[in-house]
N, C-alpha and C positions, 0 to 999 in steps of 0.2 A: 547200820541198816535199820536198826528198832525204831532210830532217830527218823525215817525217812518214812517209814511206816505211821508214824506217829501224826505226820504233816499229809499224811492222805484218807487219814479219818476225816468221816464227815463229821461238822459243827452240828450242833444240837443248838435248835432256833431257840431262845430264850421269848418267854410269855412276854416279854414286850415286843418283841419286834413283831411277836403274829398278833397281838393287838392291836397294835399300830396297821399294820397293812388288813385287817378288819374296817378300820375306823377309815380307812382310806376308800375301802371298796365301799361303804356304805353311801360318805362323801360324792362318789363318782354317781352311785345309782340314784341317790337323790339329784345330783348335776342333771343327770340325762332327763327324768320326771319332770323337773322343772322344765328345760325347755323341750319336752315334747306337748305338755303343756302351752305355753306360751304359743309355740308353733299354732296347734289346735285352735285357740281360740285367733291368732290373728287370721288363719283362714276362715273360721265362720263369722268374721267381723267382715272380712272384705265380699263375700257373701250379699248382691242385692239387689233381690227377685225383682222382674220387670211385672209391674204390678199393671193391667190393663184389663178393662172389663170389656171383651168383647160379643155383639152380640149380630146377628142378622138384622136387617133393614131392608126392607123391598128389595132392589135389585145389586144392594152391596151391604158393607158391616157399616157397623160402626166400633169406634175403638176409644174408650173413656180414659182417664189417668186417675186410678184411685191411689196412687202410690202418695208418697211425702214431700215428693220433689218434681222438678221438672224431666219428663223423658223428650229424649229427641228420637222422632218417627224417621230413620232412612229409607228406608224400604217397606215396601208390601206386595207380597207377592200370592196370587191367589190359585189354589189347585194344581201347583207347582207348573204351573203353565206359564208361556211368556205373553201368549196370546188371550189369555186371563187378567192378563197382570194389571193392575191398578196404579197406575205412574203417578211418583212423588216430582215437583219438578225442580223441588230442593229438600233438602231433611226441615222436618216439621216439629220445632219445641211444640210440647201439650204440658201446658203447667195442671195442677193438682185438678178436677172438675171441668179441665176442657177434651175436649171432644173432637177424633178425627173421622168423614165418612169418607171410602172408598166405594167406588161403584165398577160394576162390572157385569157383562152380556155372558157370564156364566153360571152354572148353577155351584152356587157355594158351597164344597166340602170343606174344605180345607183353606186354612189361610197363614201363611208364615209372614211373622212383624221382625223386621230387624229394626233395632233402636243401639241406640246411646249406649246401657247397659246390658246388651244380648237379645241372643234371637229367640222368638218363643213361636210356638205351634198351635194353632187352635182347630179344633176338629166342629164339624156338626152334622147330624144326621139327617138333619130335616129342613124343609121351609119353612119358615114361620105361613 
C-alpha cells in the first residue's frame, strides 16, 4: 500500500521544464505580435483613397483626378435622385489632371462618384 501511495504523489516540476514552457510561451507571444503586425500593415497597404477634387460648375460639378493613377468614373449620381442623375454612357478612365463635368437641371447638394476604387460622397452648401 505505501508502494501505491507513493505512485500517486504529485511530481515536483523541475526548473527546466518550467523554463522551457516560459521560453515557449514567450516564443508564441512574439508569433502572434509579428503577424498581428504584418496583418496591420497589409491592410493599410491595400488602403486607396479615391483622390478627386470636386468642385461646382454653373449648372453641374466638375470632377478632377489628383490622385497617382488612373480612376475609372462608373457612376454619378446627384442628390441621390434618379431624376438628378447625371448619366455616364460607359465608365470614364480620368488619368492623373483630367477632368470629368456632369451637368444637371438640379440644385446641387450632394453628389455620390462611384469609381474603380470606391464610392465617395461630396456635400456642398452653396452655389458658387
Amino acid at each position: 500500500m505505501n508502494e501505491q501511495m507513493s505512485n500517486l504523489q504529485p511530481q515536483i516540476p523541475t526548473e527546466t521544464s518550467i523554463g522551457a514552457k516560459r521560453k515557449r510561451r514567450w516564443w508564441q507571444v512574439l508569433l502572434l505580435i509579428i503577424f498581428a503586425v504584418i496583418f496591420a500593415i497589409r491592410i493599410l497597404a491595400s488602403y486607396h483613397p479615391i483622390s478627386l477634387d470636386v468642385r461646382l460648375y454653373n449648372d453641374g460639378i466638375t470632377a478632377t483626378n489628383t490622385g497617382d493613377g488612373t480612376i475609372t468614373v462608373n457612376d454619378v449620381l446627384i442628390n441621390d435622385r434618379r431624376d438628378c442623375y447625371a448619366k455616364l454612357s460607359k465608365p470614364r478612365p480620368l488619368n492623373v489632371g483630367e477632368q470629368l463635368i456632369a451637368l444637371s437641371f438640379c440644385n446641387i447638394v450632394r453628389v455620390q462618384i462611384d469609381t474603380n476604387k470606391g464610392s465617395e460622397i461630396y456635400t456642398f452648401s452653396h452655389r458658387p
